[in-house]
Backbone and ligand atoms as CSV (ligand in chain L), in Angstrom:
chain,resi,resn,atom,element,x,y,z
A,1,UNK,N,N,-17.240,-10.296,-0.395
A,1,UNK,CA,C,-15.908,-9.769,-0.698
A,1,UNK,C,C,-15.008,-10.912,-1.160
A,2,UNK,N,N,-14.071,-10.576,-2.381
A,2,UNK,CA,C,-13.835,-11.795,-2.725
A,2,UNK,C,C,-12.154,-10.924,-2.970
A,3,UNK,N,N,-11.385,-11.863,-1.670
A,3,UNK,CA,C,-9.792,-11.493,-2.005
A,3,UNK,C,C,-8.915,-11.888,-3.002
A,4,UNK,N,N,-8.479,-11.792,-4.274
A,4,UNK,CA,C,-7.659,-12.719,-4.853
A,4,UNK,C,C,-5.900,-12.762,-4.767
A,5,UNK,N,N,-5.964,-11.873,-4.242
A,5,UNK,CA,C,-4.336,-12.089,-4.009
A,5,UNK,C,C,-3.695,-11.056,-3.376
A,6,UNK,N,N,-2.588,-10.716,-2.668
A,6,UNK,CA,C,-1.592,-9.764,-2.302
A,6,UNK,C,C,-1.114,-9.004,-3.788
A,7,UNK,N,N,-1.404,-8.083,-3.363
A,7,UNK,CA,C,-1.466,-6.849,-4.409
A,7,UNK,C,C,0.292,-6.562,-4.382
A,8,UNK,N,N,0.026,-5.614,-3.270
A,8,UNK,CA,C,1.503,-5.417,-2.593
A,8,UNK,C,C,1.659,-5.562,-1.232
A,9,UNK,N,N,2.940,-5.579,-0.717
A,9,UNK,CA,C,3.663,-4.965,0.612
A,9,UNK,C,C,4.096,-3.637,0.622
A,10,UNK,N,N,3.559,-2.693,1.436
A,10,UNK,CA,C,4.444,-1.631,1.333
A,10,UNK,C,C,5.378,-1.518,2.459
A,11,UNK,N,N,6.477,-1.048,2.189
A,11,UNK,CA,C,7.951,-1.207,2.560
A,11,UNK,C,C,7.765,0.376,3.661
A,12,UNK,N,N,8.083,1.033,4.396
A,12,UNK,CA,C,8.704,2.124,4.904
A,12,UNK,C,C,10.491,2.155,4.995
A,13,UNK,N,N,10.623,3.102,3.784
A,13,UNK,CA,C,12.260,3.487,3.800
A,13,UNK,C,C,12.238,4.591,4.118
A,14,UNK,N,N,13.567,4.721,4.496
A,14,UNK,CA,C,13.896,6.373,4.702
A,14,UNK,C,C,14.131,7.037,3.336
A,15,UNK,N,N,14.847,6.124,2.604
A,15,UNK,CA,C,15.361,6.554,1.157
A,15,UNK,C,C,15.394,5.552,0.319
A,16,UNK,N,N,14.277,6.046,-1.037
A,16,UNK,CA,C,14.269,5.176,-1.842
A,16,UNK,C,C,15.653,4.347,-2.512
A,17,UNK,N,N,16.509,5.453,-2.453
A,17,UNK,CA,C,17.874,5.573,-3.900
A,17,UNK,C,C,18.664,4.822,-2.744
A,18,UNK,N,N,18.637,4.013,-1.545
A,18,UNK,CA,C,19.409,3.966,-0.709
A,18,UNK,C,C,18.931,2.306,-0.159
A,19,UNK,N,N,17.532,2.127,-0.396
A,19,UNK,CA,C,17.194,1.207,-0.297
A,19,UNK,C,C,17.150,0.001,-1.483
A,20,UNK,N,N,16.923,0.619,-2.903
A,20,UNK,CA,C,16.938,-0.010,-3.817
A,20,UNK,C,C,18.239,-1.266,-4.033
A,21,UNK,N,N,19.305,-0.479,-3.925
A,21,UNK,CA,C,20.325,-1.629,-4.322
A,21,UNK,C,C,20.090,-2.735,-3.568
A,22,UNK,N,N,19.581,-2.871,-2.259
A,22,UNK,CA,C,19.611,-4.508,-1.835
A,22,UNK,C,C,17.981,-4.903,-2.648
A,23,UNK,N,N,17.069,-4.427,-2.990
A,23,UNK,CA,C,15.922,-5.329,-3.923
A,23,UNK,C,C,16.903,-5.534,-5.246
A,24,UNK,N,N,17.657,-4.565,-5.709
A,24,UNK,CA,C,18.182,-4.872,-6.886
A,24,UNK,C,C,19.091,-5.635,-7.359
A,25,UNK,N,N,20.353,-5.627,-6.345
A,25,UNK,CA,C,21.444,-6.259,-6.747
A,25,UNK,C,C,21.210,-7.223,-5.906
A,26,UNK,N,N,21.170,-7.623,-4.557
A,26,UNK,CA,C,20.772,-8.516,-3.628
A,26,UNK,C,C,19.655,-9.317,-4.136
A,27,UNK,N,N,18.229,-8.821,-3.975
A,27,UNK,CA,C,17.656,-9.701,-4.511
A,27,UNK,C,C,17.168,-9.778,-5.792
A,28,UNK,N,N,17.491,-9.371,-6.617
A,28,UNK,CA,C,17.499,-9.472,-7.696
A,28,UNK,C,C,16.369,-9.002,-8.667
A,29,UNK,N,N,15.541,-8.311,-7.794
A,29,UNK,CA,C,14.131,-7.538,-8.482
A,29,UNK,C,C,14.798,-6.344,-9.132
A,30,UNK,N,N,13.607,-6.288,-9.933
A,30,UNK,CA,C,13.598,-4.773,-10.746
A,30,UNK,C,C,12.359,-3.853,-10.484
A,31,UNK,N,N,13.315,-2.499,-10.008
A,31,UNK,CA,C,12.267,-1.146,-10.462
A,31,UNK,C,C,11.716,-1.455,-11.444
A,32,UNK,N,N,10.597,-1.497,-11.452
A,32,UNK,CA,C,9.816,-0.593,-13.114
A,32,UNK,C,C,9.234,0.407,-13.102
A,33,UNK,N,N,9.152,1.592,-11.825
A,33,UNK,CA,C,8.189,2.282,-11.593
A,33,UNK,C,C,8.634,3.323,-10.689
A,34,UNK,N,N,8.734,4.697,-10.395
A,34,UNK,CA,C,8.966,5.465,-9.113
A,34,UNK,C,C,7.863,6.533,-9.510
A,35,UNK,N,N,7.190,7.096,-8.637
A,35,UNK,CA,C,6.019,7.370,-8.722
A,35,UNK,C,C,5.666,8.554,-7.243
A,36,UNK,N,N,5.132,9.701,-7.190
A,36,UNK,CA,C,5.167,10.382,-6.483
A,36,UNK,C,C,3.491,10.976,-6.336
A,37,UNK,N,N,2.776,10.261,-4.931
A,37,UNK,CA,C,1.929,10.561,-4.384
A,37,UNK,C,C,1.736,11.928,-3.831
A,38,UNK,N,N,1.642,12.932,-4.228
A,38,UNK,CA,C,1.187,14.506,-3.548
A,38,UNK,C,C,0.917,14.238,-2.798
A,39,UNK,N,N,-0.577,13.890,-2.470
A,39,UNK,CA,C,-1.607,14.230,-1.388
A,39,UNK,C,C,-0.969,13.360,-0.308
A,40,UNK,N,N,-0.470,12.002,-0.206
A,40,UNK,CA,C,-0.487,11.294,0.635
A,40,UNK,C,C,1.224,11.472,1.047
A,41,UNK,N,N,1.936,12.689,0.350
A,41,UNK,CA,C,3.196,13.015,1.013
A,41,UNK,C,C,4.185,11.589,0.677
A,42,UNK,N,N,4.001,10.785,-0.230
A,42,UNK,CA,C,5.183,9.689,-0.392
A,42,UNK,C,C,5.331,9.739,-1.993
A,43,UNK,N,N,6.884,9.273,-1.886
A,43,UNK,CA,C,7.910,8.932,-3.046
A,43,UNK,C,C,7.446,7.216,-3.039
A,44,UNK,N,N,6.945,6.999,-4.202
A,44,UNK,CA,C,6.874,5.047,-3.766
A,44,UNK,C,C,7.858,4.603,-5.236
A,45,UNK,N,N,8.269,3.182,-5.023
A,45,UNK,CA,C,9.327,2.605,-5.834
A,45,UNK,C,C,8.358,1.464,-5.809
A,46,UNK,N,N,8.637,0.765,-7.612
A,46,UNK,CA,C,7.595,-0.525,-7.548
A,46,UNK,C,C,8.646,-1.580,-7.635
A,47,UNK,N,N,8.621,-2.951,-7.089
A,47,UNK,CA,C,9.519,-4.139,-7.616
A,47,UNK,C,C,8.418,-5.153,-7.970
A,48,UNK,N,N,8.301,-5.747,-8.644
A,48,UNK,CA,C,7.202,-6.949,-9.074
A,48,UNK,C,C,7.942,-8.202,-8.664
A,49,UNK,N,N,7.316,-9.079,-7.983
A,49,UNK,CA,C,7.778,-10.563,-8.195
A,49,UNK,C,C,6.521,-11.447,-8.001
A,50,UNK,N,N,6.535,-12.120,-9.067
A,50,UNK,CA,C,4.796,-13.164,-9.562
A,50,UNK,C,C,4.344,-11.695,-9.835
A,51,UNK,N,N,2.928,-12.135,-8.858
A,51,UNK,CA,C,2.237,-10.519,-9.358
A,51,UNK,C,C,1.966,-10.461,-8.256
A,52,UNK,N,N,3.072,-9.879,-7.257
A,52,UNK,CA,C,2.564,-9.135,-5.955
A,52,UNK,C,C,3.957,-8.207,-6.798
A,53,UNK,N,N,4.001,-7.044,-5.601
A,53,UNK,CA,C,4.771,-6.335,-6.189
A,53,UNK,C,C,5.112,-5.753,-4.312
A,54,UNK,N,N,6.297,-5.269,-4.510
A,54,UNK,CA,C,6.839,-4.781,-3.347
A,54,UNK,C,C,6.856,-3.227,-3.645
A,55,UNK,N,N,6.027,-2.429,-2.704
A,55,UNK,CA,C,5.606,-0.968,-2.885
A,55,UNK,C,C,6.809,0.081,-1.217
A,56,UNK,N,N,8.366,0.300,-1.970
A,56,UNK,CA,C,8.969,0.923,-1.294
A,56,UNK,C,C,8.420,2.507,-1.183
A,57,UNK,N,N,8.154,3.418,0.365
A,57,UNK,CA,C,7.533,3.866,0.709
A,57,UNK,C,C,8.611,5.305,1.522
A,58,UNK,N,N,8.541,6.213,0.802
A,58,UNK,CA,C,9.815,7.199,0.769
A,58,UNK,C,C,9.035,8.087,1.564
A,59,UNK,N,N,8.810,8.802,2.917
A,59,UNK,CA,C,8.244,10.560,2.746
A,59,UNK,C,C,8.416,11.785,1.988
A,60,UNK,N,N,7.873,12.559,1.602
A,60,UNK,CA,C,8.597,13.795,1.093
A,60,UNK,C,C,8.338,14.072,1.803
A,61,UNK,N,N,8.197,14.590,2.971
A,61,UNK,CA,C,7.601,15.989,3.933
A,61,UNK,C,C,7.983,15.250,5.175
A,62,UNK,N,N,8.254,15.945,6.129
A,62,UNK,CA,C,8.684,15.498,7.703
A,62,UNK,C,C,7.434,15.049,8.476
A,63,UNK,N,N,6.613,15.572,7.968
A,63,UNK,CA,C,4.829,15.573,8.703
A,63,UNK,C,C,4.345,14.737,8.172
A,64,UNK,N,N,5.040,13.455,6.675
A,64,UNK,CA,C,3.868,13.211,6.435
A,64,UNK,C,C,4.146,11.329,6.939
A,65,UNK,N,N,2.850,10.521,6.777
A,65,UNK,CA,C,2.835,10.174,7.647
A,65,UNK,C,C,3.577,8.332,7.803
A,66,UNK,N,N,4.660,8.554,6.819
A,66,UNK,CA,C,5.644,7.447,6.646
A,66,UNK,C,C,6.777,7.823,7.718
A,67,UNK,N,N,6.572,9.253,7.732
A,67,UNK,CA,C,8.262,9.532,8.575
A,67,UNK,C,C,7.411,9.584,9.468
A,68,UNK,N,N,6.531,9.929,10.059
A,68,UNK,CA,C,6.132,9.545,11.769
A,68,UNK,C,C,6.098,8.238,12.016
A,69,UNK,N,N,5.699,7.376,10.688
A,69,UNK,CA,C,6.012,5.713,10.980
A,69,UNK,C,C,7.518,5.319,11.577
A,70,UNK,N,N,7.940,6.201,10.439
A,70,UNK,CA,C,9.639,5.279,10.816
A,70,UNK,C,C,10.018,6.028,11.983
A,71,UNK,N,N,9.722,6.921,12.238
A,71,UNK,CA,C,9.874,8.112,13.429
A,71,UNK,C,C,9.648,6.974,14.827
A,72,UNK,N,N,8.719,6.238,14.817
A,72,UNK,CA,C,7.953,5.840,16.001
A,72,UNK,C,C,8.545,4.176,15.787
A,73,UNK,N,N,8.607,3.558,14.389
A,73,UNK,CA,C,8.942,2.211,14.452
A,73,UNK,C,C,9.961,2.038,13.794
A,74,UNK,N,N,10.528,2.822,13.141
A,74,UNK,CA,C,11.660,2.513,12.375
A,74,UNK,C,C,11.322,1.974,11.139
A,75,UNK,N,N,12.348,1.814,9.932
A,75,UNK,CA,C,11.959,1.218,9.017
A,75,UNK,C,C,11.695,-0.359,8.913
A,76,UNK,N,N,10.473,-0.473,8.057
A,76,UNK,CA,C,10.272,-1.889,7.944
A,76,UNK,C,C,9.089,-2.048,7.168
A,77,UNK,N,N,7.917,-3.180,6.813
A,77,UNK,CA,C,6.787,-3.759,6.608
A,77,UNK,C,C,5.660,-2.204,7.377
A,78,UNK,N,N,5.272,-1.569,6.669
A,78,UNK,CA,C,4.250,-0.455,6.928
A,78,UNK,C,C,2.560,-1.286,7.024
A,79,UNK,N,N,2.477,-2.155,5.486
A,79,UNK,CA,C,1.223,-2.114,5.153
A,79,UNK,C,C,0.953,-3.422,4.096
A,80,UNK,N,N,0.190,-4.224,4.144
A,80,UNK,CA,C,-0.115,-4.844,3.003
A,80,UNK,C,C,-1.583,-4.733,2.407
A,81,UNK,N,N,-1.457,-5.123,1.388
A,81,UNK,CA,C,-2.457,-5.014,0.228
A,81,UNK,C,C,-3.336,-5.985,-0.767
A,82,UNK,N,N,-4.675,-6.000,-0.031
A,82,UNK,CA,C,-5.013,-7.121,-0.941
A,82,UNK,C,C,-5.626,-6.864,-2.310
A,83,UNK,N,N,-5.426,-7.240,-3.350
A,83,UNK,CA,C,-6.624,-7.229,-4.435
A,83,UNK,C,C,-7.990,-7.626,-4.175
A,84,UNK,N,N,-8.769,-6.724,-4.458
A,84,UNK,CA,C,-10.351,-7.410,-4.013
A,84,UNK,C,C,-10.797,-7.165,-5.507
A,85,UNK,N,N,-11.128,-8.347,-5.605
A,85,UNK,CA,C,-11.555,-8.989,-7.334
A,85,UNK,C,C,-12.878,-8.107,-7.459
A,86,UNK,N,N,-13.893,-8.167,-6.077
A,86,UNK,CA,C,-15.476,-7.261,-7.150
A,86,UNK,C,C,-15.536,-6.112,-5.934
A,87,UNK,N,N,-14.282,-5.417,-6.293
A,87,UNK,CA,C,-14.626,-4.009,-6.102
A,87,UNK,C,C,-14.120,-3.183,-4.406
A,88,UNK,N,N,-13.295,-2.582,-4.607
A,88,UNK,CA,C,-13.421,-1.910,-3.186
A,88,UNK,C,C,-14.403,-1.714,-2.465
A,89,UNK,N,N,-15.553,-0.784,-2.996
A,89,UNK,CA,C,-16.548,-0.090,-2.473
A,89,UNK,C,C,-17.471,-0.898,-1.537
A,90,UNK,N,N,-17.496,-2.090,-2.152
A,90,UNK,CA,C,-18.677,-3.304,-2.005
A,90,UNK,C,C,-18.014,-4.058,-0.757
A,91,UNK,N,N,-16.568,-3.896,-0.444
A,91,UNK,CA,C,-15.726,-4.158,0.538
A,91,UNK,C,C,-16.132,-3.677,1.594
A,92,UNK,N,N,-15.320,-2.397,1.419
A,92,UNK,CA,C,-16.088,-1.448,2.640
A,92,UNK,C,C,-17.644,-1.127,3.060
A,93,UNK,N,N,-18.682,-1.567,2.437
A,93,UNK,CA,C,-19.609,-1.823,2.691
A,93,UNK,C,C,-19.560,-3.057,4.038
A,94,UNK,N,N,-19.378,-3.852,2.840
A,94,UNK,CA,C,-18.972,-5.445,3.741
A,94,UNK,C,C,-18.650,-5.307,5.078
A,95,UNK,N,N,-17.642,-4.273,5.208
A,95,UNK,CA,C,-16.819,-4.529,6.275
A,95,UNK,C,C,-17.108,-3.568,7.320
A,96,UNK,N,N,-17.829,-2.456,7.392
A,96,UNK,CA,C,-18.293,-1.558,8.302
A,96,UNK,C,C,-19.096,-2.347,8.806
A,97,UNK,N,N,-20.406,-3.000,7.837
A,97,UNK,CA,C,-20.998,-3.616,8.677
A,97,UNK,C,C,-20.993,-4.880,9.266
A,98,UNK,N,N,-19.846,-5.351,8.795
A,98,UNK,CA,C,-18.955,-6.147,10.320
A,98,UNK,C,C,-18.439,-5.571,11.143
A,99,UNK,N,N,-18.701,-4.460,11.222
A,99,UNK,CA,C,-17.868,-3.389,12.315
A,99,UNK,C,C,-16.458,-3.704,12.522
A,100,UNK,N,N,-15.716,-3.941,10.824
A,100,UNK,CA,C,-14.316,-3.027,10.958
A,100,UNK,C,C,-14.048,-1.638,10.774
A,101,UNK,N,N,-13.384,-1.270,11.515
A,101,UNK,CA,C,-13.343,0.540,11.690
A,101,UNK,C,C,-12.292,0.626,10.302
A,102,UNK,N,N,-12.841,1.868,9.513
A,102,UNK,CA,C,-12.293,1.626,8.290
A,102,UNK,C,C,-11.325,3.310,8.394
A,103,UNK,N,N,-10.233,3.596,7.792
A,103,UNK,CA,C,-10.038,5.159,7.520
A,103,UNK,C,C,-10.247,5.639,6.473
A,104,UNK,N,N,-10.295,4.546,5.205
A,104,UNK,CA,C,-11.446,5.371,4.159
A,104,UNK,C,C,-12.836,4.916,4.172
A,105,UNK,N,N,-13.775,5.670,4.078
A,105,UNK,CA,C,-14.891,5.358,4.158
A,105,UNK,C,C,-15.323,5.333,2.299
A,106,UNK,N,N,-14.740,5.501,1.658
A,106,UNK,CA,C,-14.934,5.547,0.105
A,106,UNK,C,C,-13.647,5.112,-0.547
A,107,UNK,N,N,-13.389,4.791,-1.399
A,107,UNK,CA,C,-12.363,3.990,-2.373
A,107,UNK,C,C,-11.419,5.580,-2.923
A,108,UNK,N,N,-9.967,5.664,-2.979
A,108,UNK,CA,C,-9.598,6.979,-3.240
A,108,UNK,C,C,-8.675,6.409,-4.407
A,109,UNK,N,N,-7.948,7.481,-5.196
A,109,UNK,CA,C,-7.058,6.798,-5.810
A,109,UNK,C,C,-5.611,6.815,-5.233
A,110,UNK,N,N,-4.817,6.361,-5.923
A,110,UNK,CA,C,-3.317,5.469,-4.815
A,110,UNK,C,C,-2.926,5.006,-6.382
A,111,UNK,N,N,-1.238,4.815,-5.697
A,111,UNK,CA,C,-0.591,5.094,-7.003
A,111,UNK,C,C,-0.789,4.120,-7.930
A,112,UNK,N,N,-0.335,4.361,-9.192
A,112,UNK,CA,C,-0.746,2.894,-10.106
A,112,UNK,C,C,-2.132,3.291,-10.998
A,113,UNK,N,N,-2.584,4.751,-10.560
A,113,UNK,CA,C,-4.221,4.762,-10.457
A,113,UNK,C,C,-5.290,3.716,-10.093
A,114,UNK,N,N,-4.596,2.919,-8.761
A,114,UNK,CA,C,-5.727,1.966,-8.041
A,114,UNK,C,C,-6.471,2.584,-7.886
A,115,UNK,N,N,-7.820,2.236,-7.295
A,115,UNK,CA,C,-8.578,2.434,-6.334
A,115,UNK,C,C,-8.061,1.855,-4.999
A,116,UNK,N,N,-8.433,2.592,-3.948
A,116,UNK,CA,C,-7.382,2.025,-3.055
A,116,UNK,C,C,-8.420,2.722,-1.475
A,117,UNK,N,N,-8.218,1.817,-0.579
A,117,UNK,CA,C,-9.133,2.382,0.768
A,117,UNK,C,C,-8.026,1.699,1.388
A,118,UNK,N,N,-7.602,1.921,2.709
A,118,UNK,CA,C,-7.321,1.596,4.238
A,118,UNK,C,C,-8.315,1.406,5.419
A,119,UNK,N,N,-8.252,0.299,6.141
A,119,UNK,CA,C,-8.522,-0.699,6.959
A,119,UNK,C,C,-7.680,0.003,8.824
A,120,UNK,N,N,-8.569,0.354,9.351
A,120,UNK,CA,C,-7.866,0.499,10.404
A,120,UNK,C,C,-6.910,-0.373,11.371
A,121,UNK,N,N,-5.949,-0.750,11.995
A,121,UNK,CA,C,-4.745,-1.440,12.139
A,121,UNK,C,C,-5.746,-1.576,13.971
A,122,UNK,N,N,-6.602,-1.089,14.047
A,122,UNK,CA,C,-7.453,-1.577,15.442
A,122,UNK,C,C,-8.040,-2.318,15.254
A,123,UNK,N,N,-8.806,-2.872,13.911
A,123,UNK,CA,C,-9.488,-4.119,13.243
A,123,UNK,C,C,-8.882,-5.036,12.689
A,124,UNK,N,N,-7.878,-5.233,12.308
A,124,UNK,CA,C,-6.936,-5.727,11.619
A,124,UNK,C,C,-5.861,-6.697,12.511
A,125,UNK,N,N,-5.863,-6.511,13.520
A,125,UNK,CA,C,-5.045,-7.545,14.552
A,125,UNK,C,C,-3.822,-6.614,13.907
A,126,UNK,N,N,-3.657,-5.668,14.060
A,126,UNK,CA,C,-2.295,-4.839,14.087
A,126,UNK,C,C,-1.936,-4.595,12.484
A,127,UNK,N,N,-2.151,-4.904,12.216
A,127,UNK,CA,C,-1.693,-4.904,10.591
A,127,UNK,C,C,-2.551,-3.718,9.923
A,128,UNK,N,N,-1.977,-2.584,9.310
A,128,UNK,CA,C,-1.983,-1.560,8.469
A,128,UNK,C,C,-2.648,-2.119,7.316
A,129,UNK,N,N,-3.885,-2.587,6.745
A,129,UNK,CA,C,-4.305,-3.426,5.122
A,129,UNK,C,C,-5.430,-2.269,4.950
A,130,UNK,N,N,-4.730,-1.926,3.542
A,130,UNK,CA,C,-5.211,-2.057,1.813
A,130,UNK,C,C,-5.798,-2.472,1.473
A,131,UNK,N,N,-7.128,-2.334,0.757
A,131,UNK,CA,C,-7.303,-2.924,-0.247
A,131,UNK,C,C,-7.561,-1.859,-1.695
A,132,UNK,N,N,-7.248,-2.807,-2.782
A,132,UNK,CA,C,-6.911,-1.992,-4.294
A,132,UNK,C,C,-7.648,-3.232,-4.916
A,133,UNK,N,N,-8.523,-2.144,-5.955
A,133,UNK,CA,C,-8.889,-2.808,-7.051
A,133,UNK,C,C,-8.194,-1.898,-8.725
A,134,UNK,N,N,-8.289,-2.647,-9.156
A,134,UNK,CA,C,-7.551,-2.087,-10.543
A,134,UNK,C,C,-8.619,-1.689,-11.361
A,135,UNK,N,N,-9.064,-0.264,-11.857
A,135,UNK,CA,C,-10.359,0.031,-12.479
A,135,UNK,C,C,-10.480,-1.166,-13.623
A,136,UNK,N,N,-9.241,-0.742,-13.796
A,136,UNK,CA,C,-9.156,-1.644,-15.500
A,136,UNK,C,C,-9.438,-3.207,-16.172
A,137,UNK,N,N,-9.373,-3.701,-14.610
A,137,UNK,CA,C,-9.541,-4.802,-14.694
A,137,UNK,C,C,-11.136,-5.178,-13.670
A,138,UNK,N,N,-11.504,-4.288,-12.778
A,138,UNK,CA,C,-13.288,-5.193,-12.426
A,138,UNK,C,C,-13.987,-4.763,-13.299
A,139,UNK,N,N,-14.868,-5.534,-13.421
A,139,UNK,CA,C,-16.414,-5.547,-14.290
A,139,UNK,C,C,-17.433,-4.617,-13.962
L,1,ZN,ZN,ZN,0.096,0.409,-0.609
């Protein structure tokens, strides 16, 4: 498994349109992107800085499962994200049989049209991780 970089952070807001002005005017990033996940029940907002990008993390639905985040921790740091240069799949291979407990067991898509799996936060020393590969870019 070969990591090359922080993809993103994803953010948990309550409200995108509410959170934006401090990435925007404060720190000085730009939207380029708002983007609406169905299945996974979130509104996400993109900010780029280098090439990680900060992935703000909206619920639509009361059930789904950003507002039980902020429900239980409040808003803050949900999740980060690594780029894995040769491939999700070959990851999660990797990594089951290191016996990390994984919650995707297959690579799904996630916004951006990544490929994109989650890492259970019981393997992870607490931390919620991603990993995304960009079709467009592995071999
Ligand atoms: Zn993410």
């Amino acid at each position: 498994m070969n990591l090359s970089h922080i993809e993103h952070i994803g953010i948990a807001v309550k409200s995108i349109d509410e959170a934006l002005p401090y990435y925007e005017n404060v720190l000085g990033l730009k939207c380029y992107a708002i983007e609406e996940v169905a299945d996974q029940k979130v509104k996400t907002a993109f900010l780029k800085i280098g090439q990680t990008k900060i992935e703000l993390l909206e619920s639509t639905s009361p059930d789904g499962t950003i507002a039980s985040f902020i429900e239980k921790r409040g808003e803050g740091i949900h999740h980060i994200a690594f780029s894995v240069a040769d491939g999700v799949q070959n990851a999660l291979v990797e990594l089951e049989g290191k016996g990390v407990k994984l919650i995707d067991k297959a690579p799904r898509k996630g916004a951006e049209g990544l490929n994109i799996a989650f890492l259970h936060p019981k393997s992870t020393v607490g931390v919620l991780t991603e990993l995304c590969e960009n079709p467009n870019e592995t071999k």
